[in-house]
N, CA, C and O atoms as a Tinker XYZ file with bonds, in Angstrom:
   456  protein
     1  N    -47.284000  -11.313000   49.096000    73     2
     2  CA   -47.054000  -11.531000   47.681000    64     1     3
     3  C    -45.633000  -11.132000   47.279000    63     2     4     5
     4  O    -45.191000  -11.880000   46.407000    81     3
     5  N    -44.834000  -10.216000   47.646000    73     3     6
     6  CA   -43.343000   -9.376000   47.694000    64     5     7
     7  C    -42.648000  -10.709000   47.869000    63     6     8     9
     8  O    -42.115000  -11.245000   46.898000    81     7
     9  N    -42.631000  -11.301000   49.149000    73     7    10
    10  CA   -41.774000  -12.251000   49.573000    64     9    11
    11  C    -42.172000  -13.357000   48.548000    63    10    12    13
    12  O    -41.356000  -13.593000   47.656000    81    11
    13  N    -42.900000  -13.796000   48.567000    73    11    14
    14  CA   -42.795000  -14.929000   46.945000    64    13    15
    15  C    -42.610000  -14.239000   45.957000    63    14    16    17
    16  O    -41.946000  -15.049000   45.310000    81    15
    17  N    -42.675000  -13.398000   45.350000    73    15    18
    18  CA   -41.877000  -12.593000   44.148000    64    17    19
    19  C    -40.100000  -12.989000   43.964000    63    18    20    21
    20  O    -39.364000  -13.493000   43.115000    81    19
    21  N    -39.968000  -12.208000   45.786000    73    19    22
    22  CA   -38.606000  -12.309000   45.848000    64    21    23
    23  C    -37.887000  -13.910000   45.828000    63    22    24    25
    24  O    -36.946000  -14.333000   45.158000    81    23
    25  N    -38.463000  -14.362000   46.512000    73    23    26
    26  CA   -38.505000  -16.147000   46.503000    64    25    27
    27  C    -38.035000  -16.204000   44.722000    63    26    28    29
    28  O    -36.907000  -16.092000   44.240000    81    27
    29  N    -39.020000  -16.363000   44.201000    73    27    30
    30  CA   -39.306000  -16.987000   42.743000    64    29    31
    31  C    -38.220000  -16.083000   41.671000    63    30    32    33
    32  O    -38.139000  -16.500000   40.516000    81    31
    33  N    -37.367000  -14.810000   42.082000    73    31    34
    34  CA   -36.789000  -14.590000   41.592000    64    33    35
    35  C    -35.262000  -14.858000   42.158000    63    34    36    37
    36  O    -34.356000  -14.621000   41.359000    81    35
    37  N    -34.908000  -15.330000   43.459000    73    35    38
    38  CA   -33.792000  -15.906000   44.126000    64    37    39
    39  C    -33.512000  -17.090000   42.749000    63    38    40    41
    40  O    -32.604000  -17.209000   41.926000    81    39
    41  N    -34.760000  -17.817000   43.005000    73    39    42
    42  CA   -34.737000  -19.313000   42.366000    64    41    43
    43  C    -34.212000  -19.463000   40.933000    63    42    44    45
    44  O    -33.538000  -20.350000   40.410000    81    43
    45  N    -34.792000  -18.188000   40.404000    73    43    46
    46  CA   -34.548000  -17.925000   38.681000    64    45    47
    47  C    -33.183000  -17.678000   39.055000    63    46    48    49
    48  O    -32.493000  -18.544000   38.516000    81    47
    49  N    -32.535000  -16.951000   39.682000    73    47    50
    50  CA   -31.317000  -16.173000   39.134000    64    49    51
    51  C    -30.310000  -17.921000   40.136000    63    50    52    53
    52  O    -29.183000  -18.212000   39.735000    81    51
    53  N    -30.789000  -18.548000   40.992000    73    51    54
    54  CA   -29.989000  -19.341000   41.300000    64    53    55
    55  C    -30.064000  -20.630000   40.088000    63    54    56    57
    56  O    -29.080000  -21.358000   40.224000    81    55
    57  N    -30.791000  -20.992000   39.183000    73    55    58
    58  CA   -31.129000  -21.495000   38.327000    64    57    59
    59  C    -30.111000  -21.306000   37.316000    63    58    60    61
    60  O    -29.381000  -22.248000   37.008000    81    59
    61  N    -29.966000  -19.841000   36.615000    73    59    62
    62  CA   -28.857000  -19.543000   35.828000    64    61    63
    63  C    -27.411000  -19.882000   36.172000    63    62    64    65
    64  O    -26.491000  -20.325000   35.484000    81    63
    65  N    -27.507000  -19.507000   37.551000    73    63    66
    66  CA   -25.749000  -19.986000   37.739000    64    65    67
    67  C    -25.728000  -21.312000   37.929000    63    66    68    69
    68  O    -24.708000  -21.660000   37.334000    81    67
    69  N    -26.197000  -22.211000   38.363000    73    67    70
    70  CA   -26.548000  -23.453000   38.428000    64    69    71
    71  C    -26.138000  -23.894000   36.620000    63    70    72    73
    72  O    -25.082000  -24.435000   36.291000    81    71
    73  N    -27.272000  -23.497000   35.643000    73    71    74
    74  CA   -27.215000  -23.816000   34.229000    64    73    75
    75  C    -25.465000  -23.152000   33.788000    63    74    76    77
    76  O    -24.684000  -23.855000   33.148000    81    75
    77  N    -25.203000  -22.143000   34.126000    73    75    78
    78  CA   -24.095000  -21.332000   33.456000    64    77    79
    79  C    -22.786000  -22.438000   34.040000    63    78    80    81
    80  O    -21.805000  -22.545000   33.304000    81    79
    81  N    -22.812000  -23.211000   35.319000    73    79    82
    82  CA   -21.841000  -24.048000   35.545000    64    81    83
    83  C    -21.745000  -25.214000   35.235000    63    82    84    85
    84  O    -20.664000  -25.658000   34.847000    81    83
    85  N    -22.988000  -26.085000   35.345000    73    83    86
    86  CA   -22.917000  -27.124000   34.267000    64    85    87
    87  C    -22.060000  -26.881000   33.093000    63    86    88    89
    88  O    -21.053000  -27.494000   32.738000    81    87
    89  N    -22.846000  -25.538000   32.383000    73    87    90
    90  CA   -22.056000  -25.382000   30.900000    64    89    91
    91  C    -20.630000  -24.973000   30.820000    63    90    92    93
    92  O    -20.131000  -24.796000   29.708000    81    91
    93  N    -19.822000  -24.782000   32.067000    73    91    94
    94  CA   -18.814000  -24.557000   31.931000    64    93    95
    95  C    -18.001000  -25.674000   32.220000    63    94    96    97
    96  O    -16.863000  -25.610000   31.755000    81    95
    97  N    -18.395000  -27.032000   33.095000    73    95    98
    98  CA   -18.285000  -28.298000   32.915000    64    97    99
    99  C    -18.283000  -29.076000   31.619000    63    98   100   101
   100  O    -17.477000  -29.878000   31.147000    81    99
   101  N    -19.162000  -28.706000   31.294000    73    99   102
   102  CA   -19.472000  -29.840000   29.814000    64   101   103
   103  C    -18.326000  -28.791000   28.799000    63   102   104   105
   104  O    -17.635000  -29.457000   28.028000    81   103
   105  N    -18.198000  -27.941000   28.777000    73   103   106
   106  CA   -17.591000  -27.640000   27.945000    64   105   107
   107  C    -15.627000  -27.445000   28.150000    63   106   108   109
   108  O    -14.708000  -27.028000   27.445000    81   107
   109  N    -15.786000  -28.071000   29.634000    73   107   110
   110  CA   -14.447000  -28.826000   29.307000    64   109   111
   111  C    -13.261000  -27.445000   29.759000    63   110   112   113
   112  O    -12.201000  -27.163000   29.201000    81   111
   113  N    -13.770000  -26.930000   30.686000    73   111   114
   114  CA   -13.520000  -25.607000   31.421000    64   113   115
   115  C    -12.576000  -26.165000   32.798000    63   114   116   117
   116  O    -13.091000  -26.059000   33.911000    81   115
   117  N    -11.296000  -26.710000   32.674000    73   115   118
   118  CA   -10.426000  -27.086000   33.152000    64   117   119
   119  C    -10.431000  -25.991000   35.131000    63   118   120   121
   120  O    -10.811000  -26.440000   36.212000    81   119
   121  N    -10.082000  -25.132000   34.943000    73   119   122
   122  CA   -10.173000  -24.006000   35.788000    64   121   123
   123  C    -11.731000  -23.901000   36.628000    63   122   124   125
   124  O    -12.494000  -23.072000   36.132000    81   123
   125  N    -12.047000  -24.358000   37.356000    73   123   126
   126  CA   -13.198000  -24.699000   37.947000    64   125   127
   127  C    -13.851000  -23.308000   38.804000    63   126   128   129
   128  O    -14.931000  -22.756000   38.593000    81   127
   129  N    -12.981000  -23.018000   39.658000    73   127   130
   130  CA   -12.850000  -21.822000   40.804000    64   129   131
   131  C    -12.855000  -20.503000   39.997000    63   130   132   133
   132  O    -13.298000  -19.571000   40.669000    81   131
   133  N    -12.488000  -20.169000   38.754000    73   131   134
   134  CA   -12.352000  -19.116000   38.106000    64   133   135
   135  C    -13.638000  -19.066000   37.020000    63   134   136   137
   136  O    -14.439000  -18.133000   37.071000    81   135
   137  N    -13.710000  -19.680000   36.462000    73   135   138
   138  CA   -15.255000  -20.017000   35.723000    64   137   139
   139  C    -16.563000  -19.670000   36.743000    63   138   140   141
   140  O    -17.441000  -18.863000   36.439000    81   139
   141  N    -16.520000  -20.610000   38.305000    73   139   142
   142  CA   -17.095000  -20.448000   39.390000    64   141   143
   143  C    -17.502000  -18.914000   39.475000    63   142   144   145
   144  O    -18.557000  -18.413000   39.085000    81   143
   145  N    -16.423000  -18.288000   40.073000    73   143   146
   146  CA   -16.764000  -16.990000   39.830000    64   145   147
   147  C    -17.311000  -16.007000   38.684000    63   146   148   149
   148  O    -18.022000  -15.003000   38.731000    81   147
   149  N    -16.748000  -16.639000   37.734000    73   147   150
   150  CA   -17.009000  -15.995000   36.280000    64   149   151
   151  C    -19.023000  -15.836000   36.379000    63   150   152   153
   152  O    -19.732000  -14.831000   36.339000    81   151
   153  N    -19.399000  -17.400000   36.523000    73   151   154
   154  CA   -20.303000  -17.505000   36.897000    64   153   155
   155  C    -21.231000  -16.464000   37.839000    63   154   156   157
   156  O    -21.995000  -15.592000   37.425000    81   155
   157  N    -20.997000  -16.744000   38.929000    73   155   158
   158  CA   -21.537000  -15.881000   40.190000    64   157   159
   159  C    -21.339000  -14.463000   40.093000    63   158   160   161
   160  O    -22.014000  -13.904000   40.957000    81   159
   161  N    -20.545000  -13.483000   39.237000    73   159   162
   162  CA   -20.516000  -12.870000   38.538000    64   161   163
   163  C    -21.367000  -12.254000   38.125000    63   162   164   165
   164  O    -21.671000  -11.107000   38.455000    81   163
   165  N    -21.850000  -12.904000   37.375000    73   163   166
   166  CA   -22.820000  -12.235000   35.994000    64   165   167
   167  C    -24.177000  -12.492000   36.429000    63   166   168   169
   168  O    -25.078000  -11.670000   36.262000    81   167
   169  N    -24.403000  -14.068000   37.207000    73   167   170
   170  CA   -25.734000  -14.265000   38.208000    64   169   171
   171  C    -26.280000  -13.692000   39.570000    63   170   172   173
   172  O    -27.381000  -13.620000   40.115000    81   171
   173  N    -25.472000  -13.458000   39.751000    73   171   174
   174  CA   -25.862000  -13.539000   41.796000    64   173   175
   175  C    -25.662000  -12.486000   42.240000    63   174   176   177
   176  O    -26.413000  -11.828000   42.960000    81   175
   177  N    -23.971000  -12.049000   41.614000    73   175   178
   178  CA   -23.111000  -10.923000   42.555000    64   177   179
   179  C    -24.488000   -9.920000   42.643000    63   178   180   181
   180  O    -25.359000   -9.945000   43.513000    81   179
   181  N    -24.403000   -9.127000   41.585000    73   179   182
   182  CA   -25.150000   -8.368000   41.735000    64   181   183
   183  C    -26.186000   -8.266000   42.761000    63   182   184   185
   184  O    -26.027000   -7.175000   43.310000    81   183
   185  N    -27.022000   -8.797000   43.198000    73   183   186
   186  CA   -27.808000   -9.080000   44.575000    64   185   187
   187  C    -27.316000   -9.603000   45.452000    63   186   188   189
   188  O    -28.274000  -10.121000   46.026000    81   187
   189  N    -26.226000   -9.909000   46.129000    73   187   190
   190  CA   -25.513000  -10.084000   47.166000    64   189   191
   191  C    -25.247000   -8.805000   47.892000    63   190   192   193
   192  O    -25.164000   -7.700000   47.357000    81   191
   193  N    -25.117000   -9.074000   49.200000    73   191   194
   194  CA   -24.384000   -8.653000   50.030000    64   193   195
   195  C    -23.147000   -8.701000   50.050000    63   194   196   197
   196  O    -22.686000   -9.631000   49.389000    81   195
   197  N    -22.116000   -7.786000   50.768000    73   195   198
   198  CA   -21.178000   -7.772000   51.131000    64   197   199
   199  C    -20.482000   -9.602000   51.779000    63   198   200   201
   200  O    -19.642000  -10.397000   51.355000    81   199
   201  N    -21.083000   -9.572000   52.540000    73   199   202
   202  CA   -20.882000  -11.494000   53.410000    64   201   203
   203  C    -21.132000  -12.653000   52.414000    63   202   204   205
   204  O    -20.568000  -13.736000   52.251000    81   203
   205  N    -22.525000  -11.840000   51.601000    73   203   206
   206  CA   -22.643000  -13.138000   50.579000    64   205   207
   207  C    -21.556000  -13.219000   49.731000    63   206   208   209
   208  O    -20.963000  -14.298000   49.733000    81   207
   209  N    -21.091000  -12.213000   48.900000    73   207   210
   210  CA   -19.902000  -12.166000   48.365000    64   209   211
   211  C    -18.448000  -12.878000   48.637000    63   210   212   213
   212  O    -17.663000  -13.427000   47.863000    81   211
   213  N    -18.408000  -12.638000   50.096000    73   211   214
   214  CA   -17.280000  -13.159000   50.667000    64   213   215
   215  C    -17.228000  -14.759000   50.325000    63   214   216   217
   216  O    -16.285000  -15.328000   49.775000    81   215
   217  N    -18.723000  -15.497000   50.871000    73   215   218
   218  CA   -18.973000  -16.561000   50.914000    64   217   219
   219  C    -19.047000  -17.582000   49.910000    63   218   220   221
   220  O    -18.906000  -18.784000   50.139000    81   219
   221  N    -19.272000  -17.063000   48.786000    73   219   222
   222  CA   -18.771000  -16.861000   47.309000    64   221   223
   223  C    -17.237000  -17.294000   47.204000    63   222   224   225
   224  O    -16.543000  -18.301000   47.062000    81   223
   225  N    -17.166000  -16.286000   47.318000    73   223   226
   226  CA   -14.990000  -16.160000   47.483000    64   225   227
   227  C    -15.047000  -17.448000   47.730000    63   226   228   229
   228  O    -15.052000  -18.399000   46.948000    81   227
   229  N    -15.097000  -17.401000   49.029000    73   227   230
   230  CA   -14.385000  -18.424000   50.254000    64   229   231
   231  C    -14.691000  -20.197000   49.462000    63   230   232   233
   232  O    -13.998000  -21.215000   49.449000    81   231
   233  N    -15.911000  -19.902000   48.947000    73   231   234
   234  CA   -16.525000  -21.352000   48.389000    64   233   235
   235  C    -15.982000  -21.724000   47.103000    63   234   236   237
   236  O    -15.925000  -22.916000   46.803000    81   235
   237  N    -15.562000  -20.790000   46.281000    73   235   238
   238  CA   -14.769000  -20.613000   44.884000    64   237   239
   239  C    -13.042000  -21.502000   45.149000    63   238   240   241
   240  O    -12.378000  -21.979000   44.229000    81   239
   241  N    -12.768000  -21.513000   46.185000    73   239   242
   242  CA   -11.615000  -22.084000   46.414000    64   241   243
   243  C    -11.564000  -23.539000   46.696000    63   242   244   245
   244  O    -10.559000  -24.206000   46.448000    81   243
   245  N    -12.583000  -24.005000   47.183000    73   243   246
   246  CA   -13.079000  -25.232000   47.631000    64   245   247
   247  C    -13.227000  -26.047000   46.272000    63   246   248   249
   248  O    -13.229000  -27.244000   46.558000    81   247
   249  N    -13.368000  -25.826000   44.734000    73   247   250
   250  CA   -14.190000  -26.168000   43.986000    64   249   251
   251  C    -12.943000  -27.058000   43.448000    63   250   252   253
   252  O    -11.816000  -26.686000   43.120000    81   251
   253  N    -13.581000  -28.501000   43.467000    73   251   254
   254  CA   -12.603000  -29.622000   42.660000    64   253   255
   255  C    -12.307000  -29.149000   41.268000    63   254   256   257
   256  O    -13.003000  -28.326000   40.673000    81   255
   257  N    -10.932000  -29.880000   40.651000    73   255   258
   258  CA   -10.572000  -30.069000   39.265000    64   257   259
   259  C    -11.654000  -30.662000   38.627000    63   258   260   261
   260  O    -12.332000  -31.519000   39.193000    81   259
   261  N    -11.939000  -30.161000   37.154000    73   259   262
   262  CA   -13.118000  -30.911000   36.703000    64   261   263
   263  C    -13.092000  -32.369000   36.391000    63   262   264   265
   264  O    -14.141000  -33.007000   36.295000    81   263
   265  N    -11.743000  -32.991000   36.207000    73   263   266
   266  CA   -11.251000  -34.244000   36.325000    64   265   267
   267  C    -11.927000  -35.362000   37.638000    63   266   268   269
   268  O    -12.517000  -36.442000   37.663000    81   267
   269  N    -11.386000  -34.267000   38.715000    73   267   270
   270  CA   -12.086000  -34.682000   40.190000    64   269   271
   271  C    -13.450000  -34.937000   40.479000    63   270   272   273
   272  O    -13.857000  -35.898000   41.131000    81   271
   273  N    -14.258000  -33.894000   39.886000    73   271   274
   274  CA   -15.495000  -33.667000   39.433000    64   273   275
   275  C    -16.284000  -34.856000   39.409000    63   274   276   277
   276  O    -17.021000  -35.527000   40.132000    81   275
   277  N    -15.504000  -34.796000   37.542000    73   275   278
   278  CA   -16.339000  -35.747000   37.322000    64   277   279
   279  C    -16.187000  -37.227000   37.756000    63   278   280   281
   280  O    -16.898000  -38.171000   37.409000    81   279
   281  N    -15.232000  -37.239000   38.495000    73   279   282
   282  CA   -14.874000  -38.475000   38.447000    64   281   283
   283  C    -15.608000  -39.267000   39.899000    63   282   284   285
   284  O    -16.095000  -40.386000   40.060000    81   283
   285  N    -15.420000  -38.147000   40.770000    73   283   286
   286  CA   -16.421000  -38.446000   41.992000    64   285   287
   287  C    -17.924000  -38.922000   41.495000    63   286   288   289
   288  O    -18.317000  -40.054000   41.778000    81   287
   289  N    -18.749000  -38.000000   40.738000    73   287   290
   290  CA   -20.124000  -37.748000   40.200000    64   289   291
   291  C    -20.291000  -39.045000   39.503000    63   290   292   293
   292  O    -21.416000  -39.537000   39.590000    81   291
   293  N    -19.239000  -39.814000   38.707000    73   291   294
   294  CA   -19.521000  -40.820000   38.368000    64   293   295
   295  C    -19.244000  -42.071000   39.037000    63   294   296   297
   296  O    -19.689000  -43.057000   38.450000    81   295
   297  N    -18.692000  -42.260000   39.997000    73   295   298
   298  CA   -18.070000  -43.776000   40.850000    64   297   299
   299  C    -19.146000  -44.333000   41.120000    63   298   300   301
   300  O    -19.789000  -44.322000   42.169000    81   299
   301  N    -19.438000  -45.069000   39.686000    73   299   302
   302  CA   -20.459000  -46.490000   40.073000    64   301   303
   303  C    -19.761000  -47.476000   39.356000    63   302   304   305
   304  O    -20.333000  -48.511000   39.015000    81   303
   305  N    -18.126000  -47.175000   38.992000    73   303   306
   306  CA   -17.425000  -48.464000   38.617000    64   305   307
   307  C    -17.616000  -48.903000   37.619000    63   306   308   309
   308  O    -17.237000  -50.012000   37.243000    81   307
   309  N    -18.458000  -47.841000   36.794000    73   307   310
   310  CA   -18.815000  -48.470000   35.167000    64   309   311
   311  C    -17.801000  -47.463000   34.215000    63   310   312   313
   312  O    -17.268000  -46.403000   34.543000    81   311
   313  N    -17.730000  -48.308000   32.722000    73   311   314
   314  CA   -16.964000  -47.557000   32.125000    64   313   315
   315  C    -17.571000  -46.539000   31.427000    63   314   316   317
   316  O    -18.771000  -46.684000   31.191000    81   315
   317  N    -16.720000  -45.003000   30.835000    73   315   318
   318  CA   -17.417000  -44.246000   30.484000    64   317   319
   319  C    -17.950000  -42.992000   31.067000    63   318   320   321
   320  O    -18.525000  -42.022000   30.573000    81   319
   321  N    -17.515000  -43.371000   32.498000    73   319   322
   322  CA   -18.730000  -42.654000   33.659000    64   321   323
   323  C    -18.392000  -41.041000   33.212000    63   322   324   325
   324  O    -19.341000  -40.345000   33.571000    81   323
   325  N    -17.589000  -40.427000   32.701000    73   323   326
   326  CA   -17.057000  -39.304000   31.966000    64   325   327
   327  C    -17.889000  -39.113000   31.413000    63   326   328   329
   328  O    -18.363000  -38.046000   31.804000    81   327
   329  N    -18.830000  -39.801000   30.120000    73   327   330
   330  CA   -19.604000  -39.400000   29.450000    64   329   331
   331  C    -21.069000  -39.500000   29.742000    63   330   332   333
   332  O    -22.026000  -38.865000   29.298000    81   331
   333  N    -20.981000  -40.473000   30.612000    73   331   334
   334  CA   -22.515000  -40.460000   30.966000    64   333   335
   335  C    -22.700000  -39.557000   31.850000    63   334   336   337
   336  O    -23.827000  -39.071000   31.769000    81   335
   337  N    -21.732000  -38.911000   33.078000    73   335   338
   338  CA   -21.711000  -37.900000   33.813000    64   337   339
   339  C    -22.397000  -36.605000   32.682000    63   338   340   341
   340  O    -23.493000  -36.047000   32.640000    81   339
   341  N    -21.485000  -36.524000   32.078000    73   339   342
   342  CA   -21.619000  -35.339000   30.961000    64   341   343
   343  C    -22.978000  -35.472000   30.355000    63   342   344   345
   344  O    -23.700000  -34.475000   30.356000    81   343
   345  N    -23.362000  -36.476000   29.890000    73   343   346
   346  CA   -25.082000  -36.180000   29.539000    64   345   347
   347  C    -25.311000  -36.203000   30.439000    63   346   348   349
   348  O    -25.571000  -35.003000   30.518000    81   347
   349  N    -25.536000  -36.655000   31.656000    73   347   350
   350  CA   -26.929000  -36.031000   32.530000    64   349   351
   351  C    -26.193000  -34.779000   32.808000    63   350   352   353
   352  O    -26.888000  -33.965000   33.417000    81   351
   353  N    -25.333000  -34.496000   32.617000    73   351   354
   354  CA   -25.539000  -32.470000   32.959000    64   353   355
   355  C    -25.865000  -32.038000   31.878000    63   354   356   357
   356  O    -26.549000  -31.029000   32.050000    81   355
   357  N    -25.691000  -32.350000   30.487000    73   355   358
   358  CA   -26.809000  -31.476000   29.807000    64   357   359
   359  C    -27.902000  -31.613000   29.285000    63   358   360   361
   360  O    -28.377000  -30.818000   28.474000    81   359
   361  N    -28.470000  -32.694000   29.702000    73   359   362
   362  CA   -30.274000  -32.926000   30.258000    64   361   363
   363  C    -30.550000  -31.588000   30.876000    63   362   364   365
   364  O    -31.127000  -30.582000   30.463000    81   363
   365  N    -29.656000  -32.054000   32.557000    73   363   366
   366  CA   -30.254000  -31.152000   33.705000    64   365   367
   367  C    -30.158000  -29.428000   33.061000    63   366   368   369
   368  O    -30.858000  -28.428000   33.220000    81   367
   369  N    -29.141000  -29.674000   32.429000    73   367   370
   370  CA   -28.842000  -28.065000   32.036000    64   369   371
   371  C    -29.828000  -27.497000   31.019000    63   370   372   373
   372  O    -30.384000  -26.399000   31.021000    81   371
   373  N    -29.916000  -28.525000   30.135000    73   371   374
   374  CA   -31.019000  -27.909000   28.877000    64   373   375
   375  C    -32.364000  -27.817000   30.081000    63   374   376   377
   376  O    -32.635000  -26.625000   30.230000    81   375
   377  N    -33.293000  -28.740000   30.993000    73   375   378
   378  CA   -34.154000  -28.468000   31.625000    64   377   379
   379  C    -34.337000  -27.355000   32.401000    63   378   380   381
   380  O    -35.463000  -26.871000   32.523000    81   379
   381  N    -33.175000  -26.789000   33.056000    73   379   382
   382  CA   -32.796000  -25.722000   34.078000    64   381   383
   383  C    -33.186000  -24.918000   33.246000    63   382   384   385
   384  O    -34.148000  -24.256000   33.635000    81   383
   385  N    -32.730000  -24.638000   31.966000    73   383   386
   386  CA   -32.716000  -23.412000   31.195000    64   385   387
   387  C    -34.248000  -23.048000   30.832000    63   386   388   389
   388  O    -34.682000  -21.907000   30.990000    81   387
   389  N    -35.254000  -24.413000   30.189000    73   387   390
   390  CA   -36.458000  -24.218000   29.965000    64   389   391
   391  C    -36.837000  -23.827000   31.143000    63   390   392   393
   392  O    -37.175000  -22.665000   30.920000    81   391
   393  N    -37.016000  -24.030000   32.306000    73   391   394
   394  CA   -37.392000  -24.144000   33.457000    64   393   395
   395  C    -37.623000  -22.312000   34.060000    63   394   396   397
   396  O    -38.582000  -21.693000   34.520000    81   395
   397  N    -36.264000  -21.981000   33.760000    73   395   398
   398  CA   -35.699000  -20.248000   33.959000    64   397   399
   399  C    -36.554000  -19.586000   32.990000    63   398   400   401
   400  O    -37.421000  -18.716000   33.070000    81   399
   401  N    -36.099000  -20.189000   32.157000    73   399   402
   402  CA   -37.190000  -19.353000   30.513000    64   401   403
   403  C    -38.525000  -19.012000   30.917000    63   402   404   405
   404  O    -39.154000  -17.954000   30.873000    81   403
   405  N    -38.796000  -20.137000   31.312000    73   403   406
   406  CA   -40.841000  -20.122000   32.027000    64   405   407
   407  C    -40.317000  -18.925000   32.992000    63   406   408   409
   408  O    -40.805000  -17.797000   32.923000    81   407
   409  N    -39.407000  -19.229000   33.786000    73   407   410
   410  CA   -39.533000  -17.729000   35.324000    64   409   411
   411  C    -39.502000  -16.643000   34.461000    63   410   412   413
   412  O    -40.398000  -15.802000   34.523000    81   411
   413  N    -38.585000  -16.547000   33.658000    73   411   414
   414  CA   -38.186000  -15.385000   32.865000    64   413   415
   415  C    -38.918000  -14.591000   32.085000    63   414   416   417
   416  O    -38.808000  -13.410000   31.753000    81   415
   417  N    -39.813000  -15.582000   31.807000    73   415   418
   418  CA   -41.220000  -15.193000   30.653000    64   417   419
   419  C    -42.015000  -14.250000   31.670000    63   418   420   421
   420  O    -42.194000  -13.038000   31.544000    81   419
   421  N    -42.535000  -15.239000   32.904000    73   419   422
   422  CA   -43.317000  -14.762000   33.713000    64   421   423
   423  C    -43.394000  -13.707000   34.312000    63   422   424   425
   424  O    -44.430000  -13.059000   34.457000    81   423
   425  N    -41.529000  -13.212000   35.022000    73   423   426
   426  CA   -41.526000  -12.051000   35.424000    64   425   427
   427  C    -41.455000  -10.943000   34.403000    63   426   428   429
   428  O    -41.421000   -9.734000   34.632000    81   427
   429  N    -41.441000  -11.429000   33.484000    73   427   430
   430  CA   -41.057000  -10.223000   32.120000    64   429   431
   431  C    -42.853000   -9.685000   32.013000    63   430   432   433
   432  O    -43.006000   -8.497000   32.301000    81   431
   433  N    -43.811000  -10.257000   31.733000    73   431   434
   434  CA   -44.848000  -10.494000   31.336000    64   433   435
   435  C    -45.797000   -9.624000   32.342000    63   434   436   437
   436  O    -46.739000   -8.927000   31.963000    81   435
   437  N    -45.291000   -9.827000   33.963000    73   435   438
   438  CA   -46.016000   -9.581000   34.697000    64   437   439
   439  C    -45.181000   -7.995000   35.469000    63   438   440   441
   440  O    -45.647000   -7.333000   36.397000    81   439
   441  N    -44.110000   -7.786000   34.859000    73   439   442
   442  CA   -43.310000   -6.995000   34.902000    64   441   443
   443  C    -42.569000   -6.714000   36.457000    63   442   444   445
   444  O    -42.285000   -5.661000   37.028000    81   443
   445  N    -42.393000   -8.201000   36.870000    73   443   446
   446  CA   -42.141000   -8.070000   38.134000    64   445   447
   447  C    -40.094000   -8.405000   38.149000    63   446   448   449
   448  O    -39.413000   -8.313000   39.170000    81   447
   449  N    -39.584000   -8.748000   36.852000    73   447   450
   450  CA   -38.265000   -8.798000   37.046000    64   449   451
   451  C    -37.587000   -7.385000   37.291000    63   450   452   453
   452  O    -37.950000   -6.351000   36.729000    81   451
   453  N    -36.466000   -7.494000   38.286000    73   451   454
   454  CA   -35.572000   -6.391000   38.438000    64   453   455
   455  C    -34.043000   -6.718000   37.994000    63   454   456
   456  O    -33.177000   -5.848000   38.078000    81   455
């Protein structure tokens, strides 16, 4: 039962940074790699390891211009793809968030969040 606890709370807290980067996308957060972290930060670090941390780092550098971004995410050659990119991330993002809320409720409730 521990190990699905821990499971279901990996998922929640990978959920938030997931939602927290979308929103730093849609909101037009030029600086990708620094937000990135900003992100992982406030979600993850905290339960990482030393290596995970690193891996973090190391992946924070890798992270396209949001220009690049979006522009990959959208190449289906239609016009717009900027904005339609941008709503489906904040679909996915508003869903992520309900989604966390339910984990969030649950571990609160059952008093299993740390």
């Amino acid at each position: 039962s521990s190990g699905i606890n821990a499971e279901y709370g990996w998922l929640y807290r990978e959920m938030l940074f997931t939602k927290e980067l979308l929103l730093a996308i849609i909101e037009g957060e030029s600086n990708m790699s620094t937000r990135f972290l900003d992100c992982y930060d406030r979600t993850l670090k905290p339960h990482h390891n030393m290596v995970s941390r690193s891996v973090y780092l190391v992946a924070s550098k890798a992270i396209p211009y949001r220009e690049d971004m979006l522009r990959a995410l959208g190449h289906d050659g239609m016009a717009n793809t900027d904005t339609t990119v941008l709503y489906d991330m904040r679909t996915y993002s508003s869903a992520i968030g309900t989604i966390a809320g339910y984990l969030e409720k649950f571990y609160i409730d059952n008093k299993l969040l740390s």
